[in-house]
N, C-alpha and C positions, 0 to 999 in steps of 0.2 A: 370640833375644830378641824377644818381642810388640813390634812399636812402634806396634800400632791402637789409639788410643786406644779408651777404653770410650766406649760411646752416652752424652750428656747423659743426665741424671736430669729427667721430665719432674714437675714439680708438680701435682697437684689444685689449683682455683681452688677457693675455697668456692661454693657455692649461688650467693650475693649475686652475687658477681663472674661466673658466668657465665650468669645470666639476664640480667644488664646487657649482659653481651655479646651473645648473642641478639638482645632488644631492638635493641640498635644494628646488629645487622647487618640484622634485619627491617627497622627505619628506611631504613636505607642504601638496600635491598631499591628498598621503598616509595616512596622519594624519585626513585630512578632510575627506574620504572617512568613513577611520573609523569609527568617531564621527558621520556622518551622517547614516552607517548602524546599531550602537550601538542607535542612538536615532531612528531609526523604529524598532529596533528590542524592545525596551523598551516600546513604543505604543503597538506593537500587543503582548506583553505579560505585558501589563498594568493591568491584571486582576488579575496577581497573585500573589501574597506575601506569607511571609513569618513570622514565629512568632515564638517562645521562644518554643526551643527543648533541651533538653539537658540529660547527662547520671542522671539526678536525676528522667525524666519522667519516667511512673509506665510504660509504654510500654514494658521499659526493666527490668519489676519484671517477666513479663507475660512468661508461659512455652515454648512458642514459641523462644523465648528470650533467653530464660536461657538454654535451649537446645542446643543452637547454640553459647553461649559463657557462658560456667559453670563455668570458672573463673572471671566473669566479671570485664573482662579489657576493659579499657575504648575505645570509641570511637576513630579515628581517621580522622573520619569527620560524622557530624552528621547535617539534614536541615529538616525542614518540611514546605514543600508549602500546600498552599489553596489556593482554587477559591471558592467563590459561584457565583450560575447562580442560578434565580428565576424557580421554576418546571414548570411555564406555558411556558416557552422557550424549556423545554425537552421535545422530543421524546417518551422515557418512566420515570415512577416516581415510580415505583415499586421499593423497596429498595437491593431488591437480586438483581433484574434484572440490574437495572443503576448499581450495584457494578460490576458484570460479562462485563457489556458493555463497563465500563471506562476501565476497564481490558484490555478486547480488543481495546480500542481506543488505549490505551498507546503502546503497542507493533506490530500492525499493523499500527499506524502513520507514520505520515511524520519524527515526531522526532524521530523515531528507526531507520527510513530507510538506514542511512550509516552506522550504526554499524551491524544493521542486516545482511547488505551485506557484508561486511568484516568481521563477523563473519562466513558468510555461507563459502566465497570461503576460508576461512581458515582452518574450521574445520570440513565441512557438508562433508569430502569425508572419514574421519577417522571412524576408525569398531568403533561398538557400540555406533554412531549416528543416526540411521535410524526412531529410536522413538522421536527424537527431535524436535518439531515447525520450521522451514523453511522461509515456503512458508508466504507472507503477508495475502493470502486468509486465508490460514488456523490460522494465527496468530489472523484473525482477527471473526473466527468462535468457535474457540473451547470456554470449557467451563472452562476451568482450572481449573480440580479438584486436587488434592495434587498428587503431583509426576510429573507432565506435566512438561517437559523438554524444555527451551527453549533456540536455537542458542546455546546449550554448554554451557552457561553462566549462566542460570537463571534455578530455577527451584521451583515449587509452594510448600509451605511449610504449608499455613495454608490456607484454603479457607471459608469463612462465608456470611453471607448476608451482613454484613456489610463492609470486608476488602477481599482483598488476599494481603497474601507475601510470596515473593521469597525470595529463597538465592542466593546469587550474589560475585562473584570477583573471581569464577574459575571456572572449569568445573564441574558440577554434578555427572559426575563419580568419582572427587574426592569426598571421605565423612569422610576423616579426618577434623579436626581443620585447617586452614589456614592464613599463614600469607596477604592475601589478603581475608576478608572473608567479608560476612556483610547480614543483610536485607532490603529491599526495600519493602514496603507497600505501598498499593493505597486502598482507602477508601472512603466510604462515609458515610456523616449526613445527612437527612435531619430536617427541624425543618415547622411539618404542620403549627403551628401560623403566622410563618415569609412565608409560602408557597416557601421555599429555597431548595436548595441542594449546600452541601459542599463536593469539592473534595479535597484529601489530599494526598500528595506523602511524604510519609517520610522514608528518607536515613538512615541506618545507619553502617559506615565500621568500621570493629573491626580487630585486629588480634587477631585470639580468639587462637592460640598456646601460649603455656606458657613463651616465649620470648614476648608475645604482652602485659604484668602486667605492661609495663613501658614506652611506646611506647610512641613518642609525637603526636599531630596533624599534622596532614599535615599542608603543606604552603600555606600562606591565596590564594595563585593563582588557586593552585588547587580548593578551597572552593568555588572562586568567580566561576570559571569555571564548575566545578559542579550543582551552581545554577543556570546560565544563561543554562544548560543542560535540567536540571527538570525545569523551566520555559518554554523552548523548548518542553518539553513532556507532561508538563499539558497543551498549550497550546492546541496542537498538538489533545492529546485526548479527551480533553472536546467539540471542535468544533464539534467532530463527531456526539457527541449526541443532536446537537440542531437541533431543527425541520428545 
C-alpha cells in the first residue's frame, strides 16, 4: 500500500499578483541595499560630527562675513563638521602648512571628484575660465591665495594659517549679491597639551540679495544631504594627510 502522499498542487498566481510580488521583492531588494551602503557609509565617516553652529556664532560678525552678506539675512542652511586626528598620525603638523594641505585635500579628493567633473565639462569651455583650478593635480598643488578660482564655483576669499574660505553658490565672475550665495570654510586647531589637530568644514548659504531678509531654511532633506556631503569631504581630505 502507497502511503507517500502526492506533491501539493502548486497554483498559477495571475499576472497582477505576481508582478506585485516581484515589485516587493525588488523593494525589499532596494531597501536592504540601502540600509547596508548607509551603515558602511556611517563606519567610514564614523570620525566626523557635528556640533552647535548657528547665525548667533561670532563667525558671522567677522569682515569676512559681513562683506558678503551686509544685510545679514539669515542662513538658509548652515553645519559645522569636525574631525580630530592625534598629530603623531599626520604627515605635517605645522599649522599654515596642515591648513593649506587640508585645503588641498578637500578639493582634490575623492569627494569633489563628480562635482568637479561636471563642473569642468560644463563650464571649463566658457571665455574667461582659463584662470580657474581644473585639473586634480593642480587642485591638489596650489597654494590658495585670495582670489584663486575654482571650477567656476568657488573662489578663495580669505586665506590665513589657520582657515581658508571660499564663496560658493555661483560663479566668480558673478560679484553681485546672490540669491544662491554663501561661504565655506576649512580650518584648523590644534591643542599641543592634547598633541591634536581639529579639522572643521563649516557651511554657510545665505541669500545675501535683499529678497533673502525673510527667506526660510531649506528642507531638512537637503540639510541631511548636505551633511552626509561634508562628511564625504572631511572624510575624503583628512585621509590624505595621514602618514
Amino acid at each position: 500500500m502507497n502511503t507517500i502522499a502526492p506533491p501539493p498542487q502548486l497554483k498559477k498566481l495571475p499576472p497582477s499578483k505576481r508582478f506585485l510580488g516581484i515589485g516587493l521583492g525588488l523593494l525589499g531588494a532596494g531597501a536592504t541595499n540601502l540600509a547596508i551602503g548607509y551603515a558602511g557609509f556611517s563606519f567610514y565617516t564614523r570620525g566626523t560630527s557635528f556640533v552647535p553652529y548657528d547665525a548667533s556664532h561670532a563667525d558671522l560678525l567677522t569682515p569676512t562675513y559681513k562683506k558678503h552678506n551686509p544685510s545679514g539675512n539669515p542662513p538658509v542652511c548652515i553645519d559645522h563638521a569636525v574631525k580630530t586626528i592625534p598629530l603623531s598620525k599626520l604627515k605635517e603638523t605645522e599649522q599654515a602648512k596642515l591648513t593649506t594641505d587640508f585645503c588641498r585635500g578637500v578639493w582634490s579628493g575623492l569627494g569633489y571628484a563628480y562635482q568637479r567633473r561636471y563642473l569642468e565639462k560644463k563650464y571649463r569651455g566658457l571665455p574667461e575660465r582659463d584662470d580657474h583650478l581644473w585639473d586634480r593635480e593642480e587642485l591638489g598643488k596650489s597654494e590658495y591665495a585670495v582670489g584663486t578660482k575654482i571650477t567656476d564655483h568657488f573662489e578663495v576669499v580669505e586665506h590665513s594659517p589657520e582657515k581658508v574660505v571660499v564663496r560658493c553658490g555661483d560663479s566668480p565672475l558673478n560679484k553681485e549679491h546672490r540669491p544662491s550665495d554663501g561661504l565655506f570654510s576649512m580650518e584648523v586647531t590644534t591643542d599641543q597639551e592634547k598633541q591634536t589637530a581639529t579639522f572643521h568644514l563649516k557651511s554657510v548659504f545665505v541669500n545675501t540679495t535683499p529678497e533673502g531678509k525673510g527667506v526660510e531654511p531649506l528642507p531638512w532633506r537637503f540639510q541631511f544631504a548636505h551633511r552626509l556631503y561634508t562628511k564625504l569631504w572631511m572624510e575624503t581630505a583628512t585621509r590624505k594627510l595621514l602618514k
